[in-house]
C-alpha positions in Angstrom: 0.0 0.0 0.0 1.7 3.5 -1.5 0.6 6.6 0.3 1.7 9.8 2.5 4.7 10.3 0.7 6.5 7.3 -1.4 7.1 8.6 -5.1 6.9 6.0 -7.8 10.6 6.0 -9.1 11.9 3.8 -6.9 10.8 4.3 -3.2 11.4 7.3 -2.2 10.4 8.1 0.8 9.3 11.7 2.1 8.8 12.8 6.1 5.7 13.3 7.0 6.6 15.4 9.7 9.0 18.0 7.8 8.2 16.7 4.4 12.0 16.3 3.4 13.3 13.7 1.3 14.6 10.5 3.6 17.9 9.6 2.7 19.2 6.1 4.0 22.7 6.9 4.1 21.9 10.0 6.2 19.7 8.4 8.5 19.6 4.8 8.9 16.7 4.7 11.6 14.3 6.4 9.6 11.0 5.1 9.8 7.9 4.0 7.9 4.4 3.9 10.1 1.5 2.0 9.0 -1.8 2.8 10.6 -4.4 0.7 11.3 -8.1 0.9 13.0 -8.0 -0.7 16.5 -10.9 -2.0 15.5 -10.5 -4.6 12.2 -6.2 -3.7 12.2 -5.9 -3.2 8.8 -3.2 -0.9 7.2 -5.2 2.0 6.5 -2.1 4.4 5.2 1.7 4.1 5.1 3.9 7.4 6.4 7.3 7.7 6.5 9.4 10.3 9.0 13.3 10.5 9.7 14.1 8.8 13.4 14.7 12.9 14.7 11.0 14.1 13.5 9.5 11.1 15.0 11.4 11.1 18.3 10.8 14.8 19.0 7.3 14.3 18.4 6.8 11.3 21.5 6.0 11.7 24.8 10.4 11.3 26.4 9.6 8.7 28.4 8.6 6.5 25.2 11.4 3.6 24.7 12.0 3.3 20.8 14.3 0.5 19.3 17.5 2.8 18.6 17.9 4.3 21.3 
């Protein structure tokens, strides 16, 4: 499932946060976030965000996998 920023010419990725292009080599934890219903959990949408947008945006007591 494309959507909220992905371009078509080979997977691109855009923040949704900042809405800069995601480079790999630049940032290696970079993200994509699916989102789902609680209800019937299927992927409604696909996002993408660099590790930096996503981490200043949660709550600092919120554990994520890289750090």
């Amino acid at each position: 499932m494309r959507g909220g920023g992905v371009s078509d010419d080979g997977g691109r990725a855009t923040c949704c946060f900042c809405y800069k292009l995601i480079r790999l080599e630049e940032d290696g934890y970079a993200m994509r976030v699916r989102l789902a219903s609680l209800s019937d959990l299927h992927t409604r949408q696909e996002m993408y965000t660099h590790s930096a947008c996503l981490r200043e945006r949660l709550y600092s007591g919120f554990n994520v996998w890289w750090e």
